[in-house]
N, C-alpha and C positions, 0 to 999 in steps of 0.2 A: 264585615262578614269575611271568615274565611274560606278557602277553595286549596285544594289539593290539587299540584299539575306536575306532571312529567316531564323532566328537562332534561335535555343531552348536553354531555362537559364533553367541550373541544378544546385542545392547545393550539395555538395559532404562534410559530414562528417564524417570518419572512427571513429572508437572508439578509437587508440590509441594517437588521435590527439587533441591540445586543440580546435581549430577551424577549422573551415569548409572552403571551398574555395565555390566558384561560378564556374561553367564553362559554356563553350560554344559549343552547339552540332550540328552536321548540320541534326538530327534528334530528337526527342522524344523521351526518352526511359522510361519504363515503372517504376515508385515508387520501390523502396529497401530499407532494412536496411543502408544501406549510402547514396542515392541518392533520392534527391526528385526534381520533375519535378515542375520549377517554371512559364514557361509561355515563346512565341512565340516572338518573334519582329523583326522587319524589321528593317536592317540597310544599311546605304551606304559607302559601301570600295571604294577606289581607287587602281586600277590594273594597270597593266602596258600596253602599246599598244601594239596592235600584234607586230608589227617592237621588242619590247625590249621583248616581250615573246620569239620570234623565237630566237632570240640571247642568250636568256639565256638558251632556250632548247640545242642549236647547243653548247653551253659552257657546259653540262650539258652533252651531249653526247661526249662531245672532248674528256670529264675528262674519262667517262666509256671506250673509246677509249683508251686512255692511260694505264688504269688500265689494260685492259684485253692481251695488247701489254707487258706491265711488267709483267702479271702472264706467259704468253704464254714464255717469253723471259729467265723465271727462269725454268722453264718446263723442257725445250730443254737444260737448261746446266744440270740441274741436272739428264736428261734422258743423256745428255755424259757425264758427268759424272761416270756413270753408266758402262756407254760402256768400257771408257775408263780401268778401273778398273775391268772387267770382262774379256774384251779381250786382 
């Protein structure tokens, strides 16, 4: 599917750098000593269908699943651990 979005082009030159990069903002931000605001434009991405966004949310939360099952699971040895060796 595609989507139409508004993007702001900023220059980004730091002083200790030979060249500047371009980026891309999904805002405007205001003129700086590095960063100058170059102008708006409208582009079209292609995103993925609902069907492949939910799957990759649901993949997406399996993984923080996981993780928080492995911190929880090192927790509980290292709290017997504990026990173990106190009592």
């Amino acid at each position: 599917m595609k989507i139409k979005l508004t993007v702001h082009i900023h220059y980004r030159k730091d002083h200790w750098k030979e060249e500047g990069e371009f980026q891309i903002m999904y805002a405007s931000l205001p003129n700086e000593l590095t960063l100058t605001y170059i102008g708006e434009q409208e582009v079209e991405v292609e995103v993925p269908s609902r069907a492949k966004l939910i799957a990759k949310q649901l993949a997406a939360l399996e993984k923080l699943k996981q993780r928080a099952m492995y911190n929880n699971q090192k927790e509980v040895a290292e709290i017997d651990n504990r026990i173990n060796k106190t009592f």
